[in-house]
N, C-alpha and C positions, 0 to 999 in steps of 0.2 A: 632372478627374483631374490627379493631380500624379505625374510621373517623371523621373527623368534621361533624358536627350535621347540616344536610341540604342540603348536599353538592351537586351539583348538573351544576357543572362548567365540558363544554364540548371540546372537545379536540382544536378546531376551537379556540376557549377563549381563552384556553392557550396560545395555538403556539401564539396567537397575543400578549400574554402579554409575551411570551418569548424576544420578538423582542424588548422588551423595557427595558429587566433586567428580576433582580430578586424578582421584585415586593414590596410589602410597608415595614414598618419597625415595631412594635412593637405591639403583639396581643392584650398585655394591659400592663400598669405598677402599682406596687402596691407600693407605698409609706407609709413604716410604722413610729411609733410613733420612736423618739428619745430620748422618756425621758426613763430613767434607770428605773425598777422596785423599790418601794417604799422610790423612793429619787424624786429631782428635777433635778439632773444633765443630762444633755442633752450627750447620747452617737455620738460616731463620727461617719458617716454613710459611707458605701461601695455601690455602686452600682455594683448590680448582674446582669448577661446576662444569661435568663433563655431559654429554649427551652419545648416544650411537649413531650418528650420525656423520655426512661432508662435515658439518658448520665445525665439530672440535678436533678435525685433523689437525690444524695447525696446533693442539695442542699436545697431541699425540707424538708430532713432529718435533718437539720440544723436548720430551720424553725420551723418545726414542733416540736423539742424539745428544745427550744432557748437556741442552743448554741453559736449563734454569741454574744448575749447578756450576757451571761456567762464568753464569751471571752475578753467583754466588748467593742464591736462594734453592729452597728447593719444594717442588711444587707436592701436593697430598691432595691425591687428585677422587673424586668422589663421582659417581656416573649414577645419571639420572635416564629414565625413560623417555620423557619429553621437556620441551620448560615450565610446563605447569605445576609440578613436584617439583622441580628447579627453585618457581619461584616461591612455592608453600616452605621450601625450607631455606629461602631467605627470612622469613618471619622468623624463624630461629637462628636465626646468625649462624648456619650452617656452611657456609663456604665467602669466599671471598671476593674471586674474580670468574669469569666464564664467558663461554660464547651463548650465542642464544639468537633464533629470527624474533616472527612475532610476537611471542610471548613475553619480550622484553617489554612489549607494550602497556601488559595488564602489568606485569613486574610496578614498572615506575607511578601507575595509578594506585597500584592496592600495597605496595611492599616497600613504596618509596628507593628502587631499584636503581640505578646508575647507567648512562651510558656513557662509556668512556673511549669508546672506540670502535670500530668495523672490521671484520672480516674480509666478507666478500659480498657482489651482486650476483642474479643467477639471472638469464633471460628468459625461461623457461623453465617446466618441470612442476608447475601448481595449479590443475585442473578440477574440474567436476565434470564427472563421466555418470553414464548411463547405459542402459543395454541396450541395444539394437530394436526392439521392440517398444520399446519407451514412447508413449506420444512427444515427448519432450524433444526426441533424438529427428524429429520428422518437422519441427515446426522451426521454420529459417526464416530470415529476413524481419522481424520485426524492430528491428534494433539498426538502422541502416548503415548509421556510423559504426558501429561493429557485427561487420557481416559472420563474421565467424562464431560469435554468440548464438547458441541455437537459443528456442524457448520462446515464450510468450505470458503473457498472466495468466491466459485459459488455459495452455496446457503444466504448468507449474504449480499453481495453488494449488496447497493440501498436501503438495509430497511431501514425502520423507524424505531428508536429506542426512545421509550419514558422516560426522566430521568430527575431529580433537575439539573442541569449544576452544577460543581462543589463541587459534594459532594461525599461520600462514593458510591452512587449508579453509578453517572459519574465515577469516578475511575474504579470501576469493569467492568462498557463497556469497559473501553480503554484497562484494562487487558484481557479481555475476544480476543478483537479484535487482538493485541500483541502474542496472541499466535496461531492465525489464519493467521499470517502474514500479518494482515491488519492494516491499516491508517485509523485516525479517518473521513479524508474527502471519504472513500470509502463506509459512510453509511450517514443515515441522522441522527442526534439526535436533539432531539427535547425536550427544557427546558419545563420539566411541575413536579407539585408536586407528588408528591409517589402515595399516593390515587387518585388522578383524572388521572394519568399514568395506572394504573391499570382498571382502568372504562373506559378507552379508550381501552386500549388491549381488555376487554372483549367485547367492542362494535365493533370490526374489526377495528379501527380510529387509528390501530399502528400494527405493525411487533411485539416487543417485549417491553417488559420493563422492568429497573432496578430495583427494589425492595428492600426496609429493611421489617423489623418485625415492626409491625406485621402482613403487608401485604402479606410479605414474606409466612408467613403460611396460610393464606390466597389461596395464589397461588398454592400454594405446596396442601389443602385439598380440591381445586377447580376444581382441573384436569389439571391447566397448566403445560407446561412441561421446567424445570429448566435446561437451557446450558449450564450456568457457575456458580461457587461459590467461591467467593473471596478465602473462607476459602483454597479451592480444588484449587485453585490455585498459593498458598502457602503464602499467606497474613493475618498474623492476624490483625486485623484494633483496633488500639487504639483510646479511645476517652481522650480529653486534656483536661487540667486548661489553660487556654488561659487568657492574660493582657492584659492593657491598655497599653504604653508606656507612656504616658502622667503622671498617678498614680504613678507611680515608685518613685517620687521626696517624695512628701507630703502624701504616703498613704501605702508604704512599712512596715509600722509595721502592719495594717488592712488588707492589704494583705497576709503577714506571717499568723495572725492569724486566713483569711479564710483558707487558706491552711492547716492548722493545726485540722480546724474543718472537710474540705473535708475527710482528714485521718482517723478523728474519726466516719465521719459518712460510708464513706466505711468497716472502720473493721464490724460496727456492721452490714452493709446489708448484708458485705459476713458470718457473724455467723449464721444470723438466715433468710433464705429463706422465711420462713413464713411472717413474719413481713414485709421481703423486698414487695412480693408479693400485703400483705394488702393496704400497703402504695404506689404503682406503681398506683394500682388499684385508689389510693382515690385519688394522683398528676393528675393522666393521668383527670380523671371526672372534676378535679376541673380546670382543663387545660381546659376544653370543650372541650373535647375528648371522641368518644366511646368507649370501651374495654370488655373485660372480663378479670375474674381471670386465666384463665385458658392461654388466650395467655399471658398473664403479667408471669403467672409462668414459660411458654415455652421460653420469650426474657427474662428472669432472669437465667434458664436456662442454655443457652450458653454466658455468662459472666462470667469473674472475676474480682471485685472488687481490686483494685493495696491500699495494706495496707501498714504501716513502712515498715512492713518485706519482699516485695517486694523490695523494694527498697536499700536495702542490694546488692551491686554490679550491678544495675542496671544501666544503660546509661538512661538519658531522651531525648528525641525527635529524636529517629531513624526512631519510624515510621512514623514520618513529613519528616525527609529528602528524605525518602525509596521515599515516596508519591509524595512531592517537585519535586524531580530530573526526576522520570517517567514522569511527567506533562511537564518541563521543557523539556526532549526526546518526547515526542509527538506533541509539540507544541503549549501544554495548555497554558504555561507561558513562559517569556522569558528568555533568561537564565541572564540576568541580576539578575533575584531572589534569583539565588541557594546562594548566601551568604548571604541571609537572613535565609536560613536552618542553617546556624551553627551561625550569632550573633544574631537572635533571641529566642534561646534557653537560659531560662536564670535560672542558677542552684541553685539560691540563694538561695529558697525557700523549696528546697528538700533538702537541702547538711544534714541539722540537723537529715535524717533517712538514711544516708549512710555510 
């Protein structure tokens, strides 16, 4: 199990701090030295947008073996709770480059965000569960082309559904709901974070909630009972290299060259699982996060690291527009956005592995 250490925020809490956003901006920042290894020259600095999470291991993995410094920049890296705070402090030109899943989404509608490149795919790991008792958990087959979607209109209306607003876990309620023939106003959701989402469902203080890993398994060897699965519902979820738009002028060669380390630190997590593992393990702790090794191997898992060799006839940001447009047809966003799905893709930074 992975949580924040203490945690102990009740459903009541949230909802109210739902009502005001998506809450603060930055868990801490680390400001490192700019002088060059055994010279005086002062390297040119990037600011990184980090999360506690899989998605910014490869940037940890950068860190941890200085290859920004190598590169001859050096990264000033800033760690965020989720990308929502991520992307509220884009609005301030608070960092430069970053990883990030669906929250890139609202990013490039509301913050004129960047996608500049991919991490990785996950094939699972992004559900909505419910308790055992649930009408919801008892009602199968209405959906024939996806047998594994439990649910119906009659037993779903009205619940409360516990979720982050705008992120990979939001996404998968709307698809869940979509193929139920339901509209997002025919339930309740309710903005709250992953972990305290979950400590709500188990206290009865929610219908269901959306889930990633490691909670996800969590839920899965708790006894809850899983509805939907993004994956099962034929979405694989990319996580992105997300920019600043501002950097682009004075910072595109530092740019290029995080990119270039991203690359290098994905080949090596997707060779060697071990390592990747160890080091999940010591990011996530050093994050002030709980874990073990064993769900850290389980969300390594179901990923694949995106290397050069991916990227050999690969299209970049379909699965932002896939995501984009759905949001846009549900009435997450307006459609004003959608052509921020194709000019804020911006290819510059991959073309050198295509």
């Amino acid at each position: 199990m992975k949580k924040r250490k203490g945690l102990t925020l009740l459903l009541a809490a949230a909802a109210a701090l739902s009502l005001a956003g998506c809450g603060g901006a930055a868990g801490k920042s680390e400001s490192t030295s700019t002088k060059a290894e055994g010279g005086s020259t002062e390297l040119p600095v990037l600011r990184v947008a980090t999360m506690p999470t899989i998605t910014s291991l490869p940037t940890y993995y950068i860190q941890k073996n200085g290859l920004d410094e190598k590169a001859g920049f050096k990264m000033e890296i800033t760690m965020f709770d989720t990308g929502a705070p991520m992307n509220e402090a884009l609005a301030a030109d608070l960092w430069d480059v970053g990883h990030m899943g669906a929250a890139a989404v609202t990013g490039m509608a509301n913050y004129d965000e960047l996608i500049i490149g991919e991490v990785l795919e996950s094939t699972d790991g992004q559900g909505v569960f419910v308790s055992p008792d649930c009408l919801v958990a008892k009602d199968t087959g209405y959906n024939p082309s996806f047998p594994t979607v439990l649910g119906s209109p009659e037993s779903v209306a009205g619940i409360t559904i516990l979720t982050p607003v705008g992120t990979a876990q939001h996404f998968t309620v709307l698809k869940w709901l979509e193929k139920l023939g339901m509209e997002p106003t025919d339930v309740n959701i309710v903005n709250m974070d992953t972990v305290q989402a979950y400590q709500a469902l188990q206290a009865g203080q929610g219908d269901a909630a959306s889930l990633n890993v490691p909670t996800f398994f969590e839920a899965e060897n708790g006894g809850m009972v899983q509805v939907a699965n993004l994956a099962d519902m034929g979405t694989r979820y990319v996580d992105m290299v997300v920019g600043n738009r501002k950097s682009l002028d004075g910072k595109s060669d530092l740019i290029q060259k995080y990119v270039d380390c991203t690359m290098e630190a994905c080949e090596a997590l997707q060779k060697d699982p071990e390592m990747a593992a160890d080091l999940l393990v010591e990011f996530l702790q050093e994050s002030g996060m709980e874990t073990s090794r064993e769900n850290c191997v389980a969300d390594l898992g179901r990923v694949k690291w995106l290397t050069k060799e991916d990227w050999k006839g690969r299209e970049l940001g379909l699965f932002a527009k896939e995501l984009g447009e759905f949001y846009v047809d549900q009435g997450q966003l307006e459609a004003s956005a959608t052509e921020k799905f194709n000019t804020n893709v911006i290819t510059t930074f991959i073309q050198s592995y295509q």
